[in-house]
mmCIF file as gemmi writes it, N, C-alpha and C atoms, coordinates in Angstrom:
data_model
loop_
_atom_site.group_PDB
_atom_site.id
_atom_site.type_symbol
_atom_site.label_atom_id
_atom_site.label_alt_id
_atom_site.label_comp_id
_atom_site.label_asym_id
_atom_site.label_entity_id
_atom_site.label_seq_id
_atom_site.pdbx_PDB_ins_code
_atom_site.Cartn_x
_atom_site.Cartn_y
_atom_site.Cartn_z
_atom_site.occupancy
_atom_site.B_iso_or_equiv
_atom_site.pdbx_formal_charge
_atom_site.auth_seq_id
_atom_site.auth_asym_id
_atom_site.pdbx_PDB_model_num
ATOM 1 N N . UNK Axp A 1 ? 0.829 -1.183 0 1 0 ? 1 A 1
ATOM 2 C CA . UNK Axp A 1 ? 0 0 0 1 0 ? 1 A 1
ATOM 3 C C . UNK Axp A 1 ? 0.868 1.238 0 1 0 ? 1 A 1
ATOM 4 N N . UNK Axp A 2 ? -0.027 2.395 -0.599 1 0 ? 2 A 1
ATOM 5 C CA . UNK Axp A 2 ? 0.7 3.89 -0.558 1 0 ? 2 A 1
ATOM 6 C C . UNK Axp A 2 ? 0.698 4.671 0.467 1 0 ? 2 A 1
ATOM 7 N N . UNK Axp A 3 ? 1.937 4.83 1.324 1 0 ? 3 A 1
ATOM 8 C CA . UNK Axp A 3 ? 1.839 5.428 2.268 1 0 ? 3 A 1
ATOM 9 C C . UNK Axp A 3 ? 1.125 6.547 2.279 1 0 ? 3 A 1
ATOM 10 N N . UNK Axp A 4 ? 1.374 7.929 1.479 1 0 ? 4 A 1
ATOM 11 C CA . UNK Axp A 4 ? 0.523 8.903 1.078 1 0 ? 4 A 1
ATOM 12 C C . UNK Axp A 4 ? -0.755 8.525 0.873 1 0 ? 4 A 1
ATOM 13 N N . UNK Axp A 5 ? -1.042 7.686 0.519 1 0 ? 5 A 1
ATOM 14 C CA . UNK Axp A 5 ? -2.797 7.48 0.391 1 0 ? 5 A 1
ATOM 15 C C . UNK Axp A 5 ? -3.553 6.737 1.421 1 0 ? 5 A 1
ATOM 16 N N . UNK Axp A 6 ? -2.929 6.058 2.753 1 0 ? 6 A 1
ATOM 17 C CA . UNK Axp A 6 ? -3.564 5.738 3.622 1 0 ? 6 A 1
ATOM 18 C C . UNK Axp A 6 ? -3.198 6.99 4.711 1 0 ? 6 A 1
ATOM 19 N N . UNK Axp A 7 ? -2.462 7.621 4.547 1 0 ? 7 A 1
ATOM 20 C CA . UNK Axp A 7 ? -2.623 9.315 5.178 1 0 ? 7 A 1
ATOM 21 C C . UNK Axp A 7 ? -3.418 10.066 4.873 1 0 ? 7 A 1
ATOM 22 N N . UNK Axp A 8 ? -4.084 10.047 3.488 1 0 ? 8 A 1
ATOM 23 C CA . UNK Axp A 8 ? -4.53 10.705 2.773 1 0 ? 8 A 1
ATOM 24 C C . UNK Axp A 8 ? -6.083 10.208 3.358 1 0 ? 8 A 1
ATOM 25 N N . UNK Axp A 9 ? -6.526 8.871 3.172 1 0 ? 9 A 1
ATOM 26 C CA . UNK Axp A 9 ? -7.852 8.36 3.718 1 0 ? 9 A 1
ATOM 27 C C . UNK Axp A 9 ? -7.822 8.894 5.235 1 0 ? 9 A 1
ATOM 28 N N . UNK Axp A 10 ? -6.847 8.294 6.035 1 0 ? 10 A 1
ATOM 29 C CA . UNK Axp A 10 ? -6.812 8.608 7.165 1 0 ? 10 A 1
ATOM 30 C C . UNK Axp A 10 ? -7.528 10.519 7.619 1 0 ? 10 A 1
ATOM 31 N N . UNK Axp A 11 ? -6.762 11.473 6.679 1 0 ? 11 A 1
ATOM 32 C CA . UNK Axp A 11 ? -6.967 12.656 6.807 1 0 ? 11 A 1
ATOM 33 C C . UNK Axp A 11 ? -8.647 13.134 6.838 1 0 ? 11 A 1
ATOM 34 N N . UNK Axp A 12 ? -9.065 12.688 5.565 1 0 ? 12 A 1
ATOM 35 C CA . UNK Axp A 12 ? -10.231 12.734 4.989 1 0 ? 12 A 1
ATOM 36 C C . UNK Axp A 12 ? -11.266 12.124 6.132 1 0 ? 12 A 1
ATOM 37 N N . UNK Axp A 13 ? -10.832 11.416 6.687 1 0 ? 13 A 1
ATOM 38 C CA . UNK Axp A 13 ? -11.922 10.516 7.633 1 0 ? 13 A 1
ATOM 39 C C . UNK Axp A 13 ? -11.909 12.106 9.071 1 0 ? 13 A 1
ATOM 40 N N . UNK Axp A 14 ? -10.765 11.994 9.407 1 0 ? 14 A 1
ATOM 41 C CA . UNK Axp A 14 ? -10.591 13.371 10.634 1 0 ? 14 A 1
ATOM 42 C C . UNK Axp A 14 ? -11.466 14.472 10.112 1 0 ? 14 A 1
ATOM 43 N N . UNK Axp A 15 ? -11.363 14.952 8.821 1 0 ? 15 A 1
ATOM 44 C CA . UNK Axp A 15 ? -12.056 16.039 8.391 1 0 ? 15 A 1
ATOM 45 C C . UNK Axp A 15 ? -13.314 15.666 8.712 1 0 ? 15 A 1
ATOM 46 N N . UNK Axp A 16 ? -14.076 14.842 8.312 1 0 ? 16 A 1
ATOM 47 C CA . UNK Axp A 16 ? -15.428 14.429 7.923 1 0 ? 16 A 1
ATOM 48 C C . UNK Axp A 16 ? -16.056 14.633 9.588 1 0 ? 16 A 1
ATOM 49 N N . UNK Axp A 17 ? -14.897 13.752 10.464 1 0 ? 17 A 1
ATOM 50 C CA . UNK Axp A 17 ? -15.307 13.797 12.415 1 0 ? 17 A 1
ATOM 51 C C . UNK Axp A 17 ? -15.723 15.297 12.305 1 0 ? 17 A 1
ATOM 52 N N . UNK Axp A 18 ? -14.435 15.653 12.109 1 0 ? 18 A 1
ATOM 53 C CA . UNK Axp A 18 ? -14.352 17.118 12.567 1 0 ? 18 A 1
ATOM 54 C C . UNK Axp A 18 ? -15.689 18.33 12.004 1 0 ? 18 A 1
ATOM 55 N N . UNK Axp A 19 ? -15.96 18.113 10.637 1 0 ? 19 A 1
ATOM 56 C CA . UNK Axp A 19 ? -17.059 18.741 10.006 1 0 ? 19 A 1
ATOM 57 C C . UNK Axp A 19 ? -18.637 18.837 10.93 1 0 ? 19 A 1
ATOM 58 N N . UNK Axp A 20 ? -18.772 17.451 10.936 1 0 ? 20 A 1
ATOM 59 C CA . UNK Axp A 20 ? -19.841 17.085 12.291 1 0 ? 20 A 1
ATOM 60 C C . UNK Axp A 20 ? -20.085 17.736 13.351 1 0 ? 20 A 1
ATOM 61 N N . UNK Axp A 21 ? -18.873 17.274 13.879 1 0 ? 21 A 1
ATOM 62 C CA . UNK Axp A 21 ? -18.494 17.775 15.367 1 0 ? 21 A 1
ATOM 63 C C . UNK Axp A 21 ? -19.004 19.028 15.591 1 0 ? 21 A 1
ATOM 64 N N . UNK Axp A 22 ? -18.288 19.984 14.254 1 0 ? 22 A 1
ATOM 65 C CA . UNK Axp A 22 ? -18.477 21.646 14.46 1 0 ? 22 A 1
ATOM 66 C C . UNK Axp A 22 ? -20.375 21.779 13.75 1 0 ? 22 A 1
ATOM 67 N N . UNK Axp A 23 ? -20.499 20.913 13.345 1 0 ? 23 A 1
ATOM 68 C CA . UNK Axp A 23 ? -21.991 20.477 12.776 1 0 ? 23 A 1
ATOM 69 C C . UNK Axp A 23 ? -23.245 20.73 14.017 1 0 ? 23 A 1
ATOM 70 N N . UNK Axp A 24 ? -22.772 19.918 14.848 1 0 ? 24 A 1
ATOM 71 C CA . UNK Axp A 24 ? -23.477 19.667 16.247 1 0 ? 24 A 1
ATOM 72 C C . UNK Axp A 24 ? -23.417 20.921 17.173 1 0 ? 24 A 1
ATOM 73 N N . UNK Axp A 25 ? -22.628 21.279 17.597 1 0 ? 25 A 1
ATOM 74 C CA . UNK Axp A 25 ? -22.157 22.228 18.112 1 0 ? 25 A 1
ATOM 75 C C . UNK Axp A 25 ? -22.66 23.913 17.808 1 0 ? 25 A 1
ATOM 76 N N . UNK Axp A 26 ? -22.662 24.075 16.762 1 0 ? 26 A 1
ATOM 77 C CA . UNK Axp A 26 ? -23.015 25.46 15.854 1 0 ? 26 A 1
ATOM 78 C C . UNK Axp A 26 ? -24.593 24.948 15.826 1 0 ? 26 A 1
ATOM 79 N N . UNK Axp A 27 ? -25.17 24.291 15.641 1 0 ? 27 A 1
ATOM 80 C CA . UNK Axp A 27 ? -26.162 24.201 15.518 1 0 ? 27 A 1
ATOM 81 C C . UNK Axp A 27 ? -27.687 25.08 16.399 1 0 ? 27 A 1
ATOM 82 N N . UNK Axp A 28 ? -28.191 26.05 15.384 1 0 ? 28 A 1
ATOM 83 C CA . UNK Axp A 28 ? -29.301 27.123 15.499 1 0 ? 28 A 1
ATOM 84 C C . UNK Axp A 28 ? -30.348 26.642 17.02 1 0 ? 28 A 1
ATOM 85 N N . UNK Axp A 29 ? -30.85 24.722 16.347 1 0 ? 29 A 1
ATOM 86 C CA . UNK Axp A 29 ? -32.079 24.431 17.435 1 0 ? 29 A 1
ATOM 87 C C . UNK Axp A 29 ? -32.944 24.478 16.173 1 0 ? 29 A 1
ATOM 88 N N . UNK Axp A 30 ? -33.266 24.773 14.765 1 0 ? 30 A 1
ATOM 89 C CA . UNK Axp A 30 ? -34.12 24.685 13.663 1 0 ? 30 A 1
ATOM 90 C C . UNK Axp A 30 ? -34.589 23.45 13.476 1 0 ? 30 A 1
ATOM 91 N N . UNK Axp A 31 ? -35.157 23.629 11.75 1 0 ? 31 A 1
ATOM 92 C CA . UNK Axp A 31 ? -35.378 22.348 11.928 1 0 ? 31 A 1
ATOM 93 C C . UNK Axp A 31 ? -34.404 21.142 11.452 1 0 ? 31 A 1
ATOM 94 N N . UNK Axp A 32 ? -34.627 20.195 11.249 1 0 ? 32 A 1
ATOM 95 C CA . UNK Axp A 32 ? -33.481 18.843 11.168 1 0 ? 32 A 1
ATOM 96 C C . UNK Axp A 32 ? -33.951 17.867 9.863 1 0 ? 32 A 1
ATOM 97 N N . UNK Axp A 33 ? -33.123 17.236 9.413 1 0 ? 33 A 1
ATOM 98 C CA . UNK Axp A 33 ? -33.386 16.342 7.982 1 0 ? 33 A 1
ATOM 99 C C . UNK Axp A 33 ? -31.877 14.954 8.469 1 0 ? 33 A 1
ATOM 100 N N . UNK Axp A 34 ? -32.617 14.182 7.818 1 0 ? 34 A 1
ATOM 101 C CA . UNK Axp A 34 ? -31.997 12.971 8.358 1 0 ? 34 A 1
ATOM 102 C C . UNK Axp A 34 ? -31.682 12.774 6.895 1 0 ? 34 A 1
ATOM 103 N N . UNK Axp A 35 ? -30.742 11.718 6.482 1 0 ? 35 A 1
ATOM 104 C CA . UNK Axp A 35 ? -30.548 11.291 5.015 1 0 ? 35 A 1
ATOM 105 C C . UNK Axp A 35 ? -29.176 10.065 5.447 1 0 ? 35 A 1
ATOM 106 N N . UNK Axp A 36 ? -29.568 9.167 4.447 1 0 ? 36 A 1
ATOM 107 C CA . UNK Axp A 36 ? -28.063 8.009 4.361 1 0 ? 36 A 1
ATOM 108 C C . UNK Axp A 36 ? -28.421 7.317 3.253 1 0 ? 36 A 1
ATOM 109 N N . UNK Axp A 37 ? -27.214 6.517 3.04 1 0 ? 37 A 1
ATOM 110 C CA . UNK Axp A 37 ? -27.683 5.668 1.362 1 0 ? 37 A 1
ATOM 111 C C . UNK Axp A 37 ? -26.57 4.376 1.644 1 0 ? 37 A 1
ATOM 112 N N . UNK Axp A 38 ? -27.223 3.437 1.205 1 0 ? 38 A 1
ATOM 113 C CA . UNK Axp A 38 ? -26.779 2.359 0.946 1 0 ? 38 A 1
ATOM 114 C C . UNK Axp A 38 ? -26.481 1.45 0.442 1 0 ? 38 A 1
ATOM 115 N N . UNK Axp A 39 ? -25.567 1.35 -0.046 1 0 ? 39 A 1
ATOM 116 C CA . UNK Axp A 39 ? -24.55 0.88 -1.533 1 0 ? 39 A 1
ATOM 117 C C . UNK Axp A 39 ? -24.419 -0.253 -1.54 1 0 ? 39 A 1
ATOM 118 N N . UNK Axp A 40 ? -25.24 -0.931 -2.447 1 0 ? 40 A 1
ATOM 119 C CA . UNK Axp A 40 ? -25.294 -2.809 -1.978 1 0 ? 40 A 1
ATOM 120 C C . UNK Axp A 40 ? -24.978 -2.973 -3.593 1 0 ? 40 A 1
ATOM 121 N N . UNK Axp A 41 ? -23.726 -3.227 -4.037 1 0 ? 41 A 1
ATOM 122 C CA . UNK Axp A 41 ? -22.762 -3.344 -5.151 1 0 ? 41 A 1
ATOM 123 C C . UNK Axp A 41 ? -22.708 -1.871 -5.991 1 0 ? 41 A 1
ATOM 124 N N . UNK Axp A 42 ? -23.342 -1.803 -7.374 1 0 ? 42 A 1
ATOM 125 C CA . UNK Axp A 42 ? -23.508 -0.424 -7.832 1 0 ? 42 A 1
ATOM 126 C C . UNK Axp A 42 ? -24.84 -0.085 -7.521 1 0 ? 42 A 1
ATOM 127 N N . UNK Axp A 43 ? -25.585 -0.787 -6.685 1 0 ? 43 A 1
ATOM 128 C CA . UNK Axp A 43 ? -26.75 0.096 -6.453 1 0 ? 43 A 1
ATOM 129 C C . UNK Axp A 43 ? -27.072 0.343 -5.001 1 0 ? 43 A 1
ATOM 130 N N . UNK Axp A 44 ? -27.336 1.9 -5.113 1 0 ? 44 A 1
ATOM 131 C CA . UNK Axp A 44 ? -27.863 2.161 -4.163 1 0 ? 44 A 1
ATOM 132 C C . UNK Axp A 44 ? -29.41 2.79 -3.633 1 0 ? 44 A 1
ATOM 133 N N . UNK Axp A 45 ? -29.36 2.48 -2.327 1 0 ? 45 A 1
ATOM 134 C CA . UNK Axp A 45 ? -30.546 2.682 -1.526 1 0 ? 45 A 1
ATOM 135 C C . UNK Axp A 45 ? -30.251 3.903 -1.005 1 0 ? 45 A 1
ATOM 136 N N . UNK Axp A 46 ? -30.985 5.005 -1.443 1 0 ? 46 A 1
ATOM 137 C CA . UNK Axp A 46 ? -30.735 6.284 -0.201 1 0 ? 46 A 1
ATOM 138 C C . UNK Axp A 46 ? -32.35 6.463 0.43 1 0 ? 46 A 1
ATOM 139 N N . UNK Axp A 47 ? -32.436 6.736 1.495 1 0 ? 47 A 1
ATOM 140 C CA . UNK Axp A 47 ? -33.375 6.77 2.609 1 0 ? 47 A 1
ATOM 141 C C . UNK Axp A 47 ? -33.296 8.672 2.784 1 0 ? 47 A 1
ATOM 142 N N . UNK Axp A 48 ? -34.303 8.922 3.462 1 0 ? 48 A 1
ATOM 143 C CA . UNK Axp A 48 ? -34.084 10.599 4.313 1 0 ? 48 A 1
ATOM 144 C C . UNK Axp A 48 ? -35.569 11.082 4.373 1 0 ? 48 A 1
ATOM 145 N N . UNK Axp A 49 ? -35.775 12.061 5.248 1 0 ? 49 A 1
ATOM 146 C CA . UNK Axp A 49 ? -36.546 12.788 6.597 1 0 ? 49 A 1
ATOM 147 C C . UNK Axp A 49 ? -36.424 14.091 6.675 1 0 ? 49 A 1
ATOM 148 N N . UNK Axp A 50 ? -37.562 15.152 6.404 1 0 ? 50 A 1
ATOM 149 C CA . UNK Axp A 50 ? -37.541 16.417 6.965 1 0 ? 50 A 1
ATOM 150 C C . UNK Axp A 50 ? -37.263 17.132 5.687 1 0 ? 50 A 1
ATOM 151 N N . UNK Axp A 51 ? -37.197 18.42 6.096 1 0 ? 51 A 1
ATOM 152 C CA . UNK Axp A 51 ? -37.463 18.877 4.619 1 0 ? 51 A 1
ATOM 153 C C . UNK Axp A 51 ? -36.319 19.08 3.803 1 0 ? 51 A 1
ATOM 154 N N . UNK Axp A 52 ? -35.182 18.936 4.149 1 0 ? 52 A 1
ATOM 155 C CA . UNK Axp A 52 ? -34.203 18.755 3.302 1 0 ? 52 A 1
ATOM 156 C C . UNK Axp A 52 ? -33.511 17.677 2.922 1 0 ? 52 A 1
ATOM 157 N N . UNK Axp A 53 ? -34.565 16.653 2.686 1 0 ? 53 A 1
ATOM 158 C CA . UNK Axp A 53 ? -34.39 15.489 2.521 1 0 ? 53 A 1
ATOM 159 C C . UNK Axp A 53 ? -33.96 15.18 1.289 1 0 ? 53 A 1
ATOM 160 N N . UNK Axp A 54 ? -34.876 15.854 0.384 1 0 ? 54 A 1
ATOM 161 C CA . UNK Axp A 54 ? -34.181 15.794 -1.592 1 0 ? 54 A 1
ATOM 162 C C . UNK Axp A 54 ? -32.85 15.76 -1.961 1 0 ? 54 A 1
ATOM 163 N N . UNK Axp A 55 ? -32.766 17.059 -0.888 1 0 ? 55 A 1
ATOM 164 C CA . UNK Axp A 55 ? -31.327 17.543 -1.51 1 0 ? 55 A 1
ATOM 165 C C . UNK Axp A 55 ? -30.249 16.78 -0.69 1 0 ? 55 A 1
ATOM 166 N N . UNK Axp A 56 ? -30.657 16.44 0.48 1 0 ? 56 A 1
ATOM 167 C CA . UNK Axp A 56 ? -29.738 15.181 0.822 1 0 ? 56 A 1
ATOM 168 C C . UNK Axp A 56 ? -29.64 14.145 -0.051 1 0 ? 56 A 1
ATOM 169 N N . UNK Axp A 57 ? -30.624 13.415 -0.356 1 0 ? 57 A 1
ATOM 170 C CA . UNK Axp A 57 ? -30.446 12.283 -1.173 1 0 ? 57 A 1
ATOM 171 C C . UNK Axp A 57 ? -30.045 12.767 -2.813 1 0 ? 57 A 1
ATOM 172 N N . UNK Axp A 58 ? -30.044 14.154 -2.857 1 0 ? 58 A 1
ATOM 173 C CA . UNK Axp A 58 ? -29.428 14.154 -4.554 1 0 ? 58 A 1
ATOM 174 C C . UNK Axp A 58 ? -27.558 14.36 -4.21 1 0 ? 58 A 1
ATOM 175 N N . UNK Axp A 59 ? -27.948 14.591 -2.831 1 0 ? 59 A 1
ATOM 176 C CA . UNK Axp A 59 ? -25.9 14.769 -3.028 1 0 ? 59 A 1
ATOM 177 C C . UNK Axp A 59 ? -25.521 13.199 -2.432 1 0 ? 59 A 1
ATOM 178 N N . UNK Axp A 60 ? -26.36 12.219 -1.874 1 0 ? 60 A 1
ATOM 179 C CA . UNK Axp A 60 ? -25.976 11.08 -1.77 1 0 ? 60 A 1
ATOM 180 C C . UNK Axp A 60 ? -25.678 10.336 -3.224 1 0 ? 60 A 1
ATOM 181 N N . UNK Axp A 61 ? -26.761 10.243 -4.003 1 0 ? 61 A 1
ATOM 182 C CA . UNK Axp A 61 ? -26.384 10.218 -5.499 1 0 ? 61 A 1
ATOM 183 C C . UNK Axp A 61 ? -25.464 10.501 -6.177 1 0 ? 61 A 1
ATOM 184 N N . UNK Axp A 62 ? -25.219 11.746 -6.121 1 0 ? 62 A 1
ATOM 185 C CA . UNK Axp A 62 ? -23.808 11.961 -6.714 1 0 ? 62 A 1
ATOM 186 C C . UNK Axp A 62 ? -22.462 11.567 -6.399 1 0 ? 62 A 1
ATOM 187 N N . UNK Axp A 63 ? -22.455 11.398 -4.828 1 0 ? 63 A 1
ATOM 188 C CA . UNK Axp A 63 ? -21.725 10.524 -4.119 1 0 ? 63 A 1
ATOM 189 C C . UNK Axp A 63 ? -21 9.222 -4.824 1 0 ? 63 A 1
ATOM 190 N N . UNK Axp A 64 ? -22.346 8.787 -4.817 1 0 ? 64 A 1
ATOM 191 C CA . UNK Axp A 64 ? -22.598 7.26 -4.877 1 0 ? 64 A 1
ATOM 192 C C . UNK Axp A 64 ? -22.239 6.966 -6.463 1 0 ? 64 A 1
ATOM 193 N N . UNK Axp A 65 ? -22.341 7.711 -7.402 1 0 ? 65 A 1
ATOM 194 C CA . UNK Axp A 65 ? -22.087 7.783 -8.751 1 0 ? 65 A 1
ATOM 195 C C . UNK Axp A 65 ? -20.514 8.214 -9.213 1 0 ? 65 A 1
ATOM 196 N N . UNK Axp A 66 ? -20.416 9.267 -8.405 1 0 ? 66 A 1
ATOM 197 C CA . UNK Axp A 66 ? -18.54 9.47 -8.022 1 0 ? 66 A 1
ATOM 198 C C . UNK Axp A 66 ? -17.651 8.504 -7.927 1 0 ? 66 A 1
ATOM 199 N N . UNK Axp A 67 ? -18.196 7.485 -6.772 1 0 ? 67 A 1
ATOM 200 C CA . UNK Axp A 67 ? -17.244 6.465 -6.616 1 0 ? 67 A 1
ATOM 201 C C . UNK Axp A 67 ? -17.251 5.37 -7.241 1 0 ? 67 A 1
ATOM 202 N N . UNK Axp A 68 ? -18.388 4.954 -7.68 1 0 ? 68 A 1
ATOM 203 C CA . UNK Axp A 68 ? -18.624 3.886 -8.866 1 0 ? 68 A 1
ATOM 204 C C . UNK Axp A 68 ? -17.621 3.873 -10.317 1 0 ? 68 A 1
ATOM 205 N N . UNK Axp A 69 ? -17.542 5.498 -10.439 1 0 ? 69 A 1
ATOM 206 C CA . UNK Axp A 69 ? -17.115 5.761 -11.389 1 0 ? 69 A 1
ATOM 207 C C . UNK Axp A 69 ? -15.627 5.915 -10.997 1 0 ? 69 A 1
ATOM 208 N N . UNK Axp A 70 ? -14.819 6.297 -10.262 1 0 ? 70 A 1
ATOM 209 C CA . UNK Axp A 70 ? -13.73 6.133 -9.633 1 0 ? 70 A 1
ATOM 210 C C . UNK Axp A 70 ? -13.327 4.755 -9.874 1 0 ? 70 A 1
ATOM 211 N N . UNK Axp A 71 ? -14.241 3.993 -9.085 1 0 ? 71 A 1
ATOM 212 C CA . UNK Axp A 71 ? -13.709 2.636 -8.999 1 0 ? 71 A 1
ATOM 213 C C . UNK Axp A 71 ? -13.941 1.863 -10.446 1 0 ? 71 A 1
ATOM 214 N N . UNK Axp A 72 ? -14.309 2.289 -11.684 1 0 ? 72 A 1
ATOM 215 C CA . UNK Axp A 72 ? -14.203 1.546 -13.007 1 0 ? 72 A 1
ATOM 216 C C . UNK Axp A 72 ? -13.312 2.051 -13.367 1 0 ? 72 A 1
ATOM 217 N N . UNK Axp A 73 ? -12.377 3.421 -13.338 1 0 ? 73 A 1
ATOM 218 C CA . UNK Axp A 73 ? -11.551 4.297 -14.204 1 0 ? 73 A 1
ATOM 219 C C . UNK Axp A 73 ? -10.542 3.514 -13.487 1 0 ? 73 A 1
ATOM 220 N N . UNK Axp A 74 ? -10.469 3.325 -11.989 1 0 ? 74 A 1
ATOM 221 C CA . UNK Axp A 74 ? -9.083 2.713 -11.682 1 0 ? 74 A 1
ATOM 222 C C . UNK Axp A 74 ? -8.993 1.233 -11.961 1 0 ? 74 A 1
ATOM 223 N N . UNK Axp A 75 ? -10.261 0.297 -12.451 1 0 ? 75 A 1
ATOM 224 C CA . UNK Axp A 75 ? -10.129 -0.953 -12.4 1 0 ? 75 A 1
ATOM 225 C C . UNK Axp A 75 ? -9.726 -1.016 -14.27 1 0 ? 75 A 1
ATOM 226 N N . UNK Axp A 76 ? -10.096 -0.077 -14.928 1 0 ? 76 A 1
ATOM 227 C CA . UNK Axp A 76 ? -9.677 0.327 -15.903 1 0 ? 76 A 1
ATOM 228 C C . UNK Axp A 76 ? -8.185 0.227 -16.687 1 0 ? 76 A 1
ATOM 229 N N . UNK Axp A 77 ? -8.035 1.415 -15.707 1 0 ? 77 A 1
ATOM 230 C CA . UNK Axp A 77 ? -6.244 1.55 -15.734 1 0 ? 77 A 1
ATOM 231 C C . UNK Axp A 77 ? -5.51 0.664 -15.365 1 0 ? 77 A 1
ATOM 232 N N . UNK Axp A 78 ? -6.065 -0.323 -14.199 1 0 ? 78 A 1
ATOM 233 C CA . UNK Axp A 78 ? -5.205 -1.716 -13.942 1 0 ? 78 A 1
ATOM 234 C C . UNK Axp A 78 ? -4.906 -2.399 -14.75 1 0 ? 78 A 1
ATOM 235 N N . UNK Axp A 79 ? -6.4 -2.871 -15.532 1 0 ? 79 A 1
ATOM 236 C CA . UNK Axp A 79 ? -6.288 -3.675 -16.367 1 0 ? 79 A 1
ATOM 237 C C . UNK Axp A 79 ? -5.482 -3.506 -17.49 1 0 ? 79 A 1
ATOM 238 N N . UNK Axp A 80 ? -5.357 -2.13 -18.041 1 0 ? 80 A 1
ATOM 239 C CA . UNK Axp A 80 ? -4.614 -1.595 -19.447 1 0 ? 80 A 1
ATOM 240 C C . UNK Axp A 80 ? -3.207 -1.988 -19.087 1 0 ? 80 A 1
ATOM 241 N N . UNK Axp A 81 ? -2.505 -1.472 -17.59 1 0 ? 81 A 1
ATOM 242 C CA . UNK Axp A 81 ? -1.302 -1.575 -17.159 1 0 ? 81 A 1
ATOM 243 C C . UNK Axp A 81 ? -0.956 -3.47 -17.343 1 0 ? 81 A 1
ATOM 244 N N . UNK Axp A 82 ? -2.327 -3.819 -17.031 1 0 ? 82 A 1
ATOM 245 C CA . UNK Axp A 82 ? -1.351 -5.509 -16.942 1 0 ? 82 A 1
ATOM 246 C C . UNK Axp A 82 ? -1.508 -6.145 -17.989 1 0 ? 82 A 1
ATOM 247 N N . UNK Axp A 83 ? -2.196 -5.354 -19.124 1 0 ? 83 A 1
ATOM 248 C CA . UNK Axp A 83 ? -1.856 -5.953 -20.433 1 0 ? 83 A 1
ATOM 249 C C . UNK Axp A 83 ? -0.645 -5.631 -20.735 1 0 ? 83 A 1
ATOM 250 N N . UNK Axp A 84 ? -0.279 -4.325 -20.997 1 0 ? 84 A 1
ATOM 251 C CA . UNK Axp A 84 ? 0.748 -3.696 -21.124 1 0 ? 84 A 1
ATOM 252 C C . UNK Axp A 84 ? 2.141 -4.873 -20.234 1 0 ? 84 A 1
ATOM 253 N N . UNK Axp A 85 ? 2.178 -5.313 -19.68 1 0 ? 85 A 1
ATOM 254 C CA . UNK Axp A 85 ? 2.668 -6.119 -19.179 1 0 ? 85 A 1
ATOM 255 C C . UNK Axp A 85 ? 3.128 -7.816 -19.774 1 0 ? 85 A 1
ATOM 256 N N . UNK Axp A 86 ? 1.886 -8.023 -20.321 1 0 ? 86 A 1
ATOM 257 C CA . UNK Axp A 86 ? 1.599 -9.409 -20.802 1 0 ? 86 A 1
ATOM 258 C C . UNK Axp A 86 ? 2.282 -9.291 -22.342 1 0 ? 86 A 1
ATOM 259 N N . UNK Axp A 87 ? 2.375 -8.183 -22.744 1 0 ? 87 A 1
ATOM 260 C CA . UNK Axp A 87 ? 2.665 -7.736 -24.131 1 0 ? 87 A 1
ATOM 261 C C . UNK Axp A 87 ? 3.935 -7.891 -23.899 1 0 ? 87 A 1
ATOM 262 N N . UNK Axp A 88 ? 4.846 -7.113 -23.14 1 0 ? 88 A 1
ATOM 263 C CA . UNK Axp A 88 ? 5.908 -6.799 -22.908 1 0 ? 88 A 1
ATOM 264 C C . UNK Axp A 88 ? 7.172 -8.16 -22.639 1 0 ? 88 A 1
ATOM 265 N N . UNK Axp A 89 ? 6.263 -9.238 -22.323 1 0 ? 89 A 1
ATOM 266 C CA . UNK Axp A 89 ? 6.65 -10.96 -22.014 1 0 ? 89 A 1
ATOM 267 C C . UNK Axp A 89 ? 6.676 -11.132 -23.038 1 0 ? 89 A 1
């Protein structure tokens, strides 16, 4: 594994605590919207509550479409690299 990139996850995960945290905290007392999605291979389930529920579940979507697509471009590039390989034998 890449050292830089399990720092890099690692980082990203602290941010996300941290976003919350100051989430909870700052928080008016208004009203509240619940939202989550659940990724059972390329498809997902997004769920959500209250009135900003849409727009939760349209940025879960995009989410969820981000990384799908992430994860074909890099399974992609693997594959090209280990032809590139097989050629090279």
């Amino acid at each position: 594994m890449n050292p830089r990139l399990v720092l890099l996850g690692i980082a990203i995960v602290f941010v996300g605590f941290l976003v919350v945290a100051v989430g909870i905290f700052s928080g008016t007392g208004g009203s509240s919207s619940i939202g989550g999605f659940i990724l059972i291979g390329p498809v997902p389930i997004i769920f959500g509550s209250g009135p900003n529920s849409g727009a939760l579940s349209t940025v879960g979507l995009v989410i969820t479409v981000a990384m799908v697509a992430a994860y074909l471009l890099s399974f992609l590039l693997w594959r090209s690299g280990r032809r590139r390989e097989v050629e090279a034998e």
